[in-house]
N, C-alpha and C positions, 0 to 999 in steps of 0.2 A: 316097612312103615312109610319109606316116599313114597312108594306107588299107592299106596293107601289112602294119603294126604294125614296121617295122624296127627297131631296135637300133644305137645306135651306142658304137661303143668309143674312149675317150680314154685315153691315157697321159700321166700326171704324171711332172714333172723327176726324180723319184726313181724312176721307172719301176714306181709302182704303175698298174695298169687299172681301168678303172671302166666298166660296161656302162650306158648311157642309153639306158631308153626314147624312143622320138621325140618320142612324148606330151610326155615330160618336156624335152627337148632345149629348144624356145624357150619364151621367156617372154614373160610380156606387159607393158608399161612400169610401169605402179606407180609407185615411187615412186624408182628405175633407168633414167629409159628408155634409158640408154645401153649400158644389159649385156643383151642380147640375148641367149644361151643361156646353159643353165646348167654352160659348162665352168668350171674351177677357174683362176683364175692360173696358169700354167706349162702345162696339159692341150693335147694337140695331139692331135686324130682321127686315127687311125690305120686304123678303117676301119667298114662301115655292112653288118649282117650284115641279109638278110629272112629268113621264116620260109617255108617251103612257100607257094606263093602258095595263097588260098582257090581254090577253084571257081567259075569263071564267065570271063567274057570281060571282060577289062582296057582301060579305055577312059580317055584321058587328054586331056581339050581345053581351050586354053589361048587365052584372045580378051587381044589387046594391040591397040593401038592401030594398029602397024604392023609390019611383018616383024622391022624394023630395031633395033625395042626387044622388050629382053631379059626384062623382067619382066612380069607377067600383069592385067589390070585383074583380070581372072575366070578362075580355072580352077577345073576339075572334076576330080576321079579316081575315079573308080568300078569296081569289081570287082562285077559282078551275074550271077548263074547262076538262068537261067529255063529253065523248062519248061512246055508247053503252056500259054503265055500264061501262068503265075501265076510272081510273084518266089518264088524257091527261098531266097537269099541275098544279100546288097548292104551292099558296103561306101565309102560315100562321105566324100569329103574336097575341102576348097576351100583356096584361095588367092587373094590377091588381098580378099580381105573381114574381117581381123583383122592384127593384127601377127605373128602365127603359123599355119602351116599349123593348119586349124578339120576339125572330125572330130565330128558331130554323128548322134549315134546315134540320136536319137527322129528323126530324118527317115529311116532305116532300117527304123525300124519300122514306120514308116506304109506299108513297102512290100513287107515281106517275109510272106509266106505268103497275098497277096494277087496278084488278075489286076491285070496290067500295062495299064495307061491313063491318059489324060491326066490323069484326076481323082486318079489315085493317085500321078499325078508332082507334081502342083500340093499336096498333102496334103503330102508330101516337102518341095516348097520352100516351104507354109509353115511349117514346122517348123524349117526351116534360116535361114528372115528372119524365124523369129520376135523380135520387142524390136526389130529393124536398123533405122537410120536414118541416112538422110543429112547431110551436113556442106554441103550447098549443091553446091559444085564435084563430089562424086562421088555425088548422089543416082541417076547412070543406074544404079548398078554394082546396084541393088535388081531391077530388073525386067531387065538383063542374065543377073544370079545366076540367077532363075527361065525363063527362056530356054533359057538355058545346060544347066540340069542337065534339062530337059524332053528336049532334045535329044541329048544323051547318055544318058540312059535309053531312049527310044525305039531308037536305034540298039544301046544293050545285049540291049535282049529281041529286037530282030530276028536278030543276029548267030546 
């Protein structure tokens, strides 16, 4: 849904609505970290509108440890539209590497109006690890993240 740009709609006890950006939707701990989005006391989601999806081929992969667990160590979501080998458009988004789905535009741009290859997938993921670092216990998730999105771009421009 970042990579999407969706919208989500909550309605208050008094039956006012309020449109949320996704963008806007989670937060990040501070100095809360127990209030996780930014709905209001009383707001119940009623429902989660997307826009025209962009152009390109929709590619979503998600590495967890095992089938059986539900959450992502690393996902990618990517919407990229290439032509004769050069990125046209690309919109990516991750999971699994912040408290909030992360939607990192300077790694787009390293990629867009440019021929598709590994040097310009690795540009990409430095852009998106750029600052990142490990805590000990999840330092693999660094070079998983750049794995990951290597490979889901290459299967973007081929499609």
């Amino acid at each position: 849904m970042r990579a999407l740009d969706a919208k989500i709609e909550a309605v208050s006890a008094d039956g006012g609505v309020r449109a949320i950006p996704i963008e806007a939707f989670h937060r990040l701990p501070g100095a809360t970290p127990d209030v996780e989005t930014s709905l209001r006391p009383g707001e119940v989601i009623t429902s989660v509108t997307l826009p025209p999806p962009p152009p390109g081929v929709q590619i979503y992969r998600k590495v967890r440890d095992r089938a059986s667990y539900a959450f992502a160590l690393v996902s990618v979501a990517a919407v990229v539209a290439s032509s004769g080998g050069r990125v046209r458009s690309v919109r990516l988004a991750f999971g699994g590497l912040a408290p909030k789905p992360w939607r990192v535009e300077r790694a787009e741009e390293r990629l867009v109006g440019r021929v598709a290859g590994a040097d310009r997938f690795d540009a990409a993921a430095d852009a998106v690890l750029e600052g990142a670092r490990g805590h000990g216990g999840n330092d693999f998730k660094i070079p998983l993240t750049r794995r990951t999105l290597r490979a889901v771009l290459a299967e973007a421009v081929q499609a």
